[in-house]
N, CA, C, O and CB atoms as a CASP TS submission, in Angstrom:
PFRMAT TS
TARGET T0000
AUTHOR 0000-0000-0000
METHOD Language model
MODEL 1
PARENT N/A
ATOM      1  N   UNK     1       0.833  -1.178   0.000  1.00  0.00           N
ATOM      2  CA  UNK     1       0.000   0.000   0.000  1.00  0.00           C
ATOM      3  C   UNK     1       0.874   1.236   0.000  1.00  0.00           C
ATOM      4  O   UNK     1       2.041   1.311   0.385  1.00  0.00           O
ATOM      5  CB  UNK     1      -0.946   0.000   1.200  1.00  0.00           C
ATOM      6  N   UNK     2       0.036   2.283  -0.546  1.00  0.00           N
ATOM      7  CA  UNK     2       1.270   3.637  -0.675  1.00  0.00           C
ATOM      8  C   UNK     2       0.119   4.306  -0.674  1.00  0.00           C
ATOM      9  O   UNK     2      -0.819   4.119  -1.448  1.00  0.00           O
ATOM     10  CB  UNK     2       2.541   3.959  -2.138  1.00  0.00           C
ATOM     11  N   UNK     3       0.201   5.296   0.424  1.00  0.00           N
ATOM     12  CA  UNK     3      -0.359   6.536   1.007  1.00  0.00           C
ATOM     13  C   UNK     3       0.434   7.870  -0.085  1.00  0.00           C
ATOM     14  O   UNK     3       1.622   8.156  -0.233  1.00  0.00           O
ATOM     15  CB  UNK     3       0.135   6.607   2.935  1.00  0.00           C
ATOM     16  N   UNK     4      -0.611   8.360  -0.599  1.00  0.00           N
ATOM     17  CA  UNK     4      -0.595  10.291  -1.743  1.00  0.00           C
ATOM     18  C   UNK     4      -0.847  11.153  -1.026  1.00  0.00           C
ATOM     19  O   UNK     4      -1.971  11.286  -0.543  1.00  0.00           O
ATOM     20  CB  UNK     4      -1.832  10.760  -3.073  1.00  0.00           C
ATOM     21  N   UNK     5       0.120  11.933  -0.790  1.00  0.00           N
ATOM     22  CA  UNK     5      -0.558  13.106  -0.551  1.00  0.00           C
ATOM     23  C   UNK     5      -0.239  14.559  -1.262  1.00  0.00           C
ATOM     24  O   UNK     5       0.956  14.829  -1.385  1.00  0.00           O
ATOM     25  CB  UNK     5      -0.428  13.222   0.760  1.00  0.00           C
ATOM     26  N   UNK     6      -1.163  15.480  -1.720  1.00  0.00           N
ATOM     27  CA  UNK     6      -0.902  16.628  -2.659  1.00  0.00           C
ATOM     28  C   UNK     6      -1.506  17.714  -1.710  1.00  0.00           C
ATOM     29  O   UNK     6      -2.732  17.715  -1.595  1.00  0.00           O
ATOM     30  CB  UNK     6      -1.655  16.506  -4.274  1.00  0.00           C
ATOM     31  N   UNK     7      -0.937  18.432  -1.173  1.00  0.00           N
ATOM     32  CA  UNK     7      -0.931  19.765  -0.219  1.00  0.00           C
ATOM     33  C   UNK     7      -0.945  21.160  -1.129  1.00  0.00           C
ATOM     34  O   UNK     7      -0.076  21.855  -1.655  1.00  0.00           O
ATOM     35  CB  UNK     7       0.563  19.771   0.799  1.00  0.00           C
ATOM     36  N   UNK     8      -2.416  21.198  -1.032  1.00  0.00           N
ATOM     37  CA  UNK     8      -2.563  22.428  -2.187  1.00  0.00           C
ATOM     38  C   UNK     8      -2.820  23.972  -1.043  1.00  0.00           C
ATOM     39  O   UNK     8      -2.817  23.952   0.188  1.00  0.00           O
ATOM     40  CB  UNK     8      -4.367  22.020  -3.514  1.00  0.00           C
ATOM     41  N   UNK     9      -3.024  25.210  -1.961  1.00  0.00           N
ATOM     42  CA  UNK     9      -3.459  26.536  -1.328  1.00  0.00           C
ATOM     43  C   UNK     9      -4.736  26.098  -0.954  1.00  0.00           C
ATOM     44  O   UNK     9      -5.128  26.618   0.091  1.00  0.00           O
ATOM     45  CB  UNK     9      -3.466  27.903  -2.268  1.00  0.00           C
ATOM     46  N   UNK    10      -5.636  25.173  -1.563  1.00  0.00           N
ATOM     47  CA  UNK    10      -7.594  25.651  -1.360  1.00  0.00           C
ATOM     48  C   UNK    10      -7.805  24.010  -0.642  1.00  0.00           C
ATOM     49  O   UNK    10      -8.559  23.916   0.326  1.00  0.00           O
ATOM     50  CB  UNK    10      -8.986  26.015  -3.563  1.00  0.00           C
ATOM     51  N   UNK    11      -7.182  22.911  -1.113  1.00  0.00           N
ATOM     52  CA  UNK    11      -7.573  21.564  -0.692  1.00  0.00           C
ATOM     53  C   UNK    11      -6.136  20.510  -0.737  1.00  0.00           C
ATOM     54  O   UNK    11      -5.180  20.893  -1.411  1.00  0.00           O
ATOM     55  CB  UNK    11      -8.867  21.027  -1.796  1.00  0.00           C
ATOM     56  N   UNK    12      -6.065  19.374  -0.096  1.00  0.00           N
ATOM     57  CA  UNK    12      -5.693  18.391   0.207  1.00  0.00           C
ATOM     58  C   UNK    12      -6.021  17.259  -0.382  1.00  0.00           C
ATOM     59  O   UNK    12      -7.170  16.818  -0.410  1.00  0.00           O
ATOM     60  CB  UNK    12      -5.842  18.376   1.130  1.00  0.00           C
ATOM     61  N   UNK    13      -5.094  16.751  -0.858  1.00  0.00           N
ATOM     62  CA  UNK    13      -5.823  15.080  -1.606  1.00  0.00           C
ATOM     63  C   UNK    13      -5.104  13.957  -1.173  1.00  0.00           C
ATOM     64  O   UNK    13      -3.902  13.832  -0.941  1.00  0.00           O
ATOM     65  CB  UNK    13      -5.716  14.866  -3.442  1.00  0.00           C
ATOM     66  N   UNK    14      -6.368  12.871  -1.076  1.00  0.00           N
ATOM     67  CA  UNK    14      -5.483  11.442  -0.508  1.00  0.00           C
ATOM     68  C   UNK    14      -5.266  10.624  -1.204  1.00  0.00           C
ATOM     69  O   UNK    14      -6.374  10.330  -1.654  1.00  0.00           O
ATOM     70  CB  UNK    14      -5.948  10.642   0.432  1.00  0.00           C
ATOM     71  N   UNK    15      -4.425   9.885  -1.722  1.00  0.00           N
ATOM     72  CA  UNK    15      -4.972   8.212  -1.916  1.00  0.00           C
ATOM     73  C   UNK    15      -4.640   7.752  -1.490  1.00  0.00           C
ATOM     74  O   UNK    15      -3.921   8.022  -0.528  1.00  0.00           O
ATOM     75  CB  UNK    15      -4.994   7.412  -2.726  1.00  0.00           C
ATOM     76  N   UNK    16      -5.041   6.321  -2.065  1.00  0.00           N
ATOM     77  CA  UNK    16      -4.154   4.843  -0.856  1.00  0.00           C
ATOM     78  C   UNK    16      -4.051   4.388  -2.930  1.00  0.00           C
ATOM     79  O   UNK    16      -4.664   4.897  -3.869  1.00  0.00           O
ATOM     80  CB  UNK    16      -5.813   3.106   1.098  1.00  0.00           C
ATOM     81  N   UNK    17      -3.190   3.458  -2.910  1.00  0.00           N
ATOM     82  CA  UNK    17      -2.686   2.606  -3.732  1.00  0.00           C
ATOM     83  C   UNK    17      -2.464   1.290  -3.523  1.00  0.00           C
ATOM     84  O   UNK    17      -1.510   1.074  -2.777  1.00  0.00           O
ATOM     85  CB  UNK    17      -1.785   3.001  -4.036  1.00  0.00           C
ATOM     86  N   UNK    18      -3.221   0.017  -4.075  1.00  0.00           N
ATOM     87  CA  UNK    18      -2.367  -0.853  -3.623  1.00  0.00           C
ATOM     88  C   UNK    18      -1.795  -1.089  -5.006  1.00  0.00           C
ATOM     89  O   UNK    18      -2.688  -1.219  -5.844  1.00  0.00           O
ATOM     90  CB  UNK    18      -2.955  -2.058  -2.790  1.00  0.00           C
ATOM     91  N   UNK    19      -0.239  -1.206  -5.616  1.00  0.00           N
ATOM     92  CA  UNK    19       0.038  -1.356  -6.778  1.00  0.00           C
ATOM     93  C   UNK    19      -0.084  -0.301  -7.445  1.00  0.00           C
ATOM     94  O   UNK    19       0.399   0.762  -7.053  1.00  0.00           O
ATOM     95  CB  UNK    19      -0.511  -2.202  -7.238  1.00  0.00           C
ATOM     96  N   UNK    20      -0.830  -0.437  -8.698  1.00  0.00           N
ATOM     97  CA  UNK    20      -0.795   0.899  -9.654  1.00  0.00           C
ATOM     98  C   UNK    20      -2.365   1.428  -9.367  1.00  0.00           C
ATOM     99  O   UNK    20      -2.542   2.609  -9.665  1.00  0.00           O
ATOM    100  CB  UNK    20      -0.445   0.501 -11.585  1.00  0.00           C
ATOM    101  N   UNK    21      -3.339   0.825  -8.915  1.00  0.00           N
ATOM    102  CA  UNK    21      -4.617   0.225  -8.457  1.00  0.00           C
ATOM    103  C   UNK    21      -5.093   1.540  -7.330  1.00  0.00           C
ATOM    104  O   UNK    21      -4.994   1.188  -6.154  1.00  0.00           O
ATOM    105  CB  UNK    21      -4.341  -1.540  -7.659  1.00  0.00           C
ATOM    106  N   UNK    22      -5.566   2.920  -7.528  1.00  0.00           N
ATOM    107  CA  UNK    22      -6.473   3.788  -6.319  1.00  0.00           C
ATOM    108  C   UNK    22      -7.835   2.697  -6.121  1.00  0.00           C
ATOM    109  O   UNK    22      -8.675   2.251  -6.903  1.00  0.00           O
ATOM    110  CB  UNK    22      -7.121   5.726  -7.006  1.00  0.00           C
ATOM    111  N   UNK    23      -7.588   2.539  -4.738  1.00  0.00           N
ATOM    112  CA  UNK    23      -8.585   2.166  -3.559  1.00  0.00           C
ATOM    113  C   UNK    23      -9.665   2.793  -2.284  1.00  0.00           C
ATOM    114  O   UNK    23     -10.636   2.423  -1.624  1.00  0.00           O
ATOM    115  CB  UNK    23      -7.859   1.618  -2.979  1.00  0.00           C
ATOM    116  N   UNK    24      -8.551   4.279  -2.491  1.00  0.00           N
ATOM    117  CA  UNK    24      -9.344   5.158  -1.872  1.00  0.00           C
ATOM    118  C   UNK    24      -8.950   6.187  -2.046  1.00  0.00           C
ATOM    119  O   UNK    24      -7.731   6.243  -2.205  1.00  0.00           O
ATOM    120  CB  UNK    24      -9.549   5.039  -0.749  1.00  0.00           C
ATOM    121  N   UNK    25      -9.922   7.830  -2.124  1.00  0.00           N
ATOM    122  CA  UNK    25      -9.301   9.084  -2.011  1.00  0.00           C
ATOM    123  C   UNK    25     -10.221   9.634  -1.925  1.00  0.00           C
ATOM    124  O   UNK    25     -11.337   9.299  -2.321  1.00  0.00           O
ATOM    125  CB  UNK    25      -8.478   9.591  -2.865  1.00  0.00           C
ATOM    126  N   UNK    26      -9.706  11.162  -1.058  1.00  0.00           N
ATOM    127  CA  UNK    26     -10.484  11.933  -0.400  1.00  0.00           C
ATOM    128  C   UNK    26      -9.844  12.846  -0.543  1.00  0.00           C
ATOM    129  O   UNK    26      -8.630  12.835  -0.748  1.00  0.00           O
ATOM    130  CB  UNK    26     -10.857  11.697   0.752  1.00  0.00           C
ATOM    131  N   UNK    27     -11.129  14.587  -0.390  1.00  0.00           N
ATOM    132  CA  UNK    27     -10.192  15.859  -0.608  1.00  0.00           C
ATOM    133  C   UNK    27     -10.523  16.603   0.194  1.00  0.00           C
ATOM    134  O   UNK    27     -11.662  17.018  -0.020  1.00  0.00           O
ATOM    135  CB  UNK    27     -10.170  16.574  -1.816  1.00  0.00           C
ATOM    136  N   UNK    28     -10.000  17.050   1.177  1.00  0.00           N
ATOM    137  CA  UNK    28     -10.629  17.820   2.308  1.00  0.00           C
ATOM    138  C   UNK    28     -10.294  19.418   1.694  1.00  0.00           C
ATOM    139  O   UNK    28      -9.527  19.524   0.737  1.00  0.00           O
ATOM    140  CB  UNK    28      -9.838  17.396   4.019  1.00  0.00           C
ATOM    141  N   UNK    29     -10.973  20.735   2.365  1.00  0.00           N
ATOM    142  CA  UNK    29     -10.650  21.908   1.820  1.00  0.00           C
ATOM    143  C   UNK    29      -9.606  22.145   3.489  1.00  0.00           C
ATOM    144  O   UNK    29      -9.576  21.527   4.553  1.00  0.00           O
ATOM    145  CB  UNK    29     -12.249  23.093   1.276  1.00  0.00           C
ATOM    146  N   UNK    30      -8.886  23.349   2.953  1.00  0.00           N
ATOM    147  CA  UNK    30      -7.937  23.914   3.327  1.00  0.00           C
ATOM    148  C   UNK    30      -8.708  25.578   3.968  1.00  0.00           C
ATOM    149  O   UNK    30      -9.431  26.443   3.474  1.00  0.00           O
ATOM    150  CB  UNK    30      -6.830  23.858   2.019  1.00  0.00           C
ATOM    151  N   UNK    31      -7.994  25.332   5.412  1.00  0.00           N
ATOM    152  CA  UNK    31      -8.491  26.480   6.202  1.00  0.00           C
ATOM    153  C   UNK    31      -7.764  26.745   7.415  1.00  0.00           C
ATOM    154  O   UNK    31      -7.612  26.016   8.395  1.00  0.00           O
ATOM    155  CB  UNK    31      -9.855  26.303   6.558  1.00  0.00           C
ATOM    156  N   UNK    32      -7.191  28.308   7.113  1.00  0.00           N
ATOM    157  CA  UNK    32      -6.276  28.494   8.022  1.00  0.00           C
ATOM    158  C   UNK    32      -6.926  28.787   9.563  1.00  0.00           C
ATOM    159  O   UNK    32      -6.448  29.089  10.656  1.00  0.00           O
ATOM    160  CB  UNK    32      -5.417  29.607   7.479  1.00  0.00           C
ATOM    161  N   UNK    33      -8.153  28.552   9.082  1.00  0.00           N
ATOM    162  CA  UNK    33      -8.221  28.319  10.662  1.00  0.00           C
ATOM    163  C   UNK    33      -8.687  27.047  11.500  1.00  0.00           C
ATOM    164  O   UNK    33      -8.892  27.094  12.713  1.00  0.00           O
ATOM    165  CB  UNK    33      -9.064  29.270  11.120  1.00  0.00           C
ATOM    166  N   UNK    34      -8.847  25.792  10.637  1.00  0.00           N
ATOM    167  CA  UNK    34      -9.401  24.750  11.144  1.00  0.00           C
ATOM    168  C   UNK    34      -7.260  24.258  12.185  1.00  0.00           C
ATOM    169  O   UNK    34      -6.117  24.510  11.802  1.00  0.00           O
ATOM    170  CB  UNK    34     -10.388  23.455   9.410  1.00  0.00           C
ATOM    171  N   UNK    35      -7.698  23.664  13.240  1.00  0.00           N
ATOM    172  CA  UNK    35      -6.793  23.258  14.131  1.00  0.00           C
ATOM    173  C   UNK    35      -6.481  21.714  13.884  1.00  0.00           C
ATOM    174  O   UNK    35      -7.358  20.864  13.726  1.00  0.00           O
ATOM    175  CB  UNK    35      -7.308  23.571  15.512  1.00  0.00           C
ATOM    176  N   UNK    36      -5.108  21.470  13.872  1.00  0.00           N
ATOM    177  CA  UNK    36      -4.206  20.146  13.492  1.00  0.00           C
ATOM    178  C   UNK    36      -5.635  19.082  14.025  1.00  0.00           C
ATOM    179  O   UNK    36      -6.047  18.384  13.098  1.00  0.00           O
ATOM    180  CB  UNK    36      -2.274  19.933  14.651  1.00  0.00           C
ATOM    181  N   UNK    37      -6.301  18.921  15.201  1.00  0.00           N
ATOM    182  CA  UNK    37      -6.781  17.983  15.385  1.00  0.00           C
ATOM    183  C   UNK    37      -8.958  17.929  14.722  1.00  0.00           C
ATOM    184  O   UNK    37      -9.949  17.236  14.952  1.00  0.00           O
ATOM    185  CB  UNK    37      -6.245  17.898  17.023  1.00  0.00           C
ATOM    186  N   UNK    38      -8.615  19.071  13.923  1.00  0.00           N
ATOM    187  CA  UNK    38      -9.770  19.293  13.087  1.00  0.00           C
ATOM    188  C   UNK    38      -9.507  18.669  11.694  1.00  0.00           C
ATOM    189  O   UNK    38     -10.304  18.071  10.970  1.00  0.00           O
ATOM    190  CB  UNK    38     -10.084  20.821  12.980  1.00  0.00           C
ATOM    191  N   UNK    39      -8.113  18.971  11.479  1.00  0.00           N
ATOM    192  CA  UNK    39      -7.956  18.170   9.975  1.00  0.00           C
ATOM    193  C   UNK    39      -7.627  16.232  10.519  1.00  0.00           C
ATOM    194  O   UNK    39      -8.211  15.265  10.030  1.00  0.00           O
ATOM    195  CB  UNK    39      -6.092  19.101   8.851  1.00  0.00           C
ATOM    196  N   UNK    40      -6.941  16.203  11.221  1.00  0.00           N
ATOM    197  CA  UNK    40      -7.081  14.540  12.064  1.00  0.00           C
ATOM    198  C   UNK    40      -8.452  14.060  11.860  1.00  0.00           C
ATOM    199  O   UNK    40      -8.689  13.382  10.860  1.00  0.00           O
ATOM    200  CB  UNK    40      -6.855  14.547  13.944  1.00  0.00           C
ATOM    201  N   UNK    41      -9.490  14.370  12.798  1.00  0.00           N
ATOM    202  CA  UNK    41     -10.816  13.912  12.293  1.00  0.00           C
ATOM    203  C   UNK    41     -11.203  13.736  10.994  1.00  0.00           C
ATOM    204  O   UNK    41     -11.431  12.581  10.634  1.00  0.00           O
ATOM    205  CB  UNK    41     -11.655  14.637  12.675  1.00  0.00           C
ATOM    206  N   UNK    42     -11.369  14.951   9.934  1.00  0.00           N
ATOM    207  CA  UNK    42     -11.299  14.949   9.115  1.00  0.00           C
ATOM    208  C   UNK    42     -10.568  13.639   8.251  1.00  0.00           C
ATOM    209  O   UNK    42     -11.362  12.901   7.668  1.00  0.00           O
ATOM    210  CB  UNK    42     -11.031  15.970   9.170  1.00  0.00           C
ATOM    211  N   UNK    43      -9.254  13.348   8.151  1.00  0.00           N
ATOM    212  CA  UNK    43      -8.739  12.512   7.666  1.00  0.00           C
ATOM    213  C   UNK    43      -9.298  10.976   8.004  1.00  0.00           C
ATOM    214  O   UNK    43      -9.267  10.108   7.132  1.00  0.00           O
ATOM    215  CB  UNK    43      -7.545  12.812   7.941  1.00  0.00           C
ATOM    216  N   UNK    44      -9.789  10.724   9.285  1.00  0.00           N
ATOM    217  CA  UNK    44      -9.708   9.471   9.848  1.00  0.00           C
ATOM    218  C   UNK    44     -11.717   9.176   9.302  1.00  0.00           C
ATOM    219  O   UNK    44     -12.279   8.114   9.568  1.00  0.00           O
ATOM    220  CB  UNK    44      -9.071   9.552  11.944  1.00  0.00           C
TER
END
């Protein structure tokens, strides 16, 4: 498995990979005011 990540100005993108193969991805938006354990939730 191989964890993506692309750290943009407006949003965030995930994947998971197993192989050449996306299994999962998600894009959260970007906000300088949401707090480290606001984007945690978010992710999980």
């Amino acid at each position: 498995m191989l964890l993506v990540i692309d750290i943009g100005n407006t949003s965030t993108s995930f994947g998971v990979y197993t192989g050449k193969k996306l299994i999962e991805s998600r894009i959260i938006s970007t906000s300088a005011g949401k707090t480290p354990d606001e984007y945690g939730a978010e992710i999980l």
